[in-house]
N, C-alpha and C positions, 0 to 999 in steps of 0.2 A: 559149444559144449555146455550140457544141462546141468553143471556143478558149480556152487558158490566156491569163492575162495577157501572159505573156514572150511569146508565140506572136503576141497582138497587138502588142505592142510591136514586134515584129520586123517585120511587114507596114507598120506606119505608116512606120518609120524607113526603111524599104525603099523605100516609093513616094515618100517624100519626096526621098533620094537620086536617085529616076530621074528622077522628072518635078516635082520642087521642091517649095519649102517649103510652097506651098499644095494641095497633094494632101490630099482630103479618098476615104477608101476606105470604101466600104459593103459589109457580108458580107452573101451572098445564099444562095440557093438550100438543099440540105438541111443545112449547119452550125449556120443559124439556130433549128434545133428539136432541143432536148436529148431529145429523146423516138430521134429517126432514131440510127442506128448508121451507121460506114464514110464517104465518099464522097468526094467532091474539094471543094478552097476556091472560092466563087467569088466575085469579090471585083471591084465596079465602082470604079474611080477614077475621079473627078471632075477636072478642073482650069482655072482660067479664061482661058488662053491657049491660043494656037492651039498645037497638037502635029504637028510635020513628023515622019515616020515611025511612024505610030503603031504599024503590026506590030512592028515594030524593040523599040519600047519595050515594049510589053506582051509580048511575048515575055520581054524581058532582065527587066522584074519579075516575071513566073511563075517563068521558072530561078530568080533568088536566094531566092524564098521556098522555091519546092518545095525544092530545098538547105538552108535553114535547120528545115522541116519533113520533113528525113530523107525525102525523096523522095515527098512526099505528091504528088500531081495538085493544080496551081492553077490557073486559068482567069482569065483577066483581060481586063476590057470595059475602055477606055477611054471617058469621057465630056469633050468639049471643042468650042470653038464651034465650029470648022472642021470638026465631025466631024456625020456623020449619024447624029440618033436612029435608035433601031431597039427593036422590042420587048421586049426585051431591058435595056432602059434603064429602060422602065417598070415592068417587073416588079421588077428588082434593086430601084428607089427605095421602091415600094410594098410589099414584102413585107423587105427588107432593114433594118440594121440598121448604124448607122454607128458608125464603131472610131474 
């Protein structure tokens, strides 16, 4: 995994700040393989209440991380009951890696 500890750190406390104590985040896509070089975080939160405005939020947790990671590209999938799976869900859970 291409993440420092601080770097995780800062995503957990991040998502727990936006979307509460029980945000559990999985790192997906090319961060997961220390072999890849460059690319953006992409990073699915979990949470087990329903989410009113989801663009809203995962927008406001990409800014503060990409900010804390000195302007890195972050992408963030919400996962919640109100919300529609989407492909996208399945992949992060199955090839991802939970912080």
């Amino acid at each position: 995994m291409r993440l420092t500890p601080a770097q995780i750190d800062t995503i957990k406390s991040t998502a727990q700040a936006v979307l509460g104590e029980g945000a559990q985040v999985t790192l997906f896509g090319s961060r997961v393989h220390d072999e890849q070089k460059g690319g953006d975080v992409d990073l699915m939160v979990e949470v087990t209440q329903a989410i009113a405005d989801p663009a809203v939020l995962a927008a406001r947790l990409s800014s503060q991380v990409s900010r804390s990671m000195h302007g890195r590209r972050v992408d963030v999938v919400l996962k919640a009951p109100n919300l529609m799976e989407q492909p996208i869900h399945r992949i992060a859970k199955q090839e991802g890696i939970r912080l």
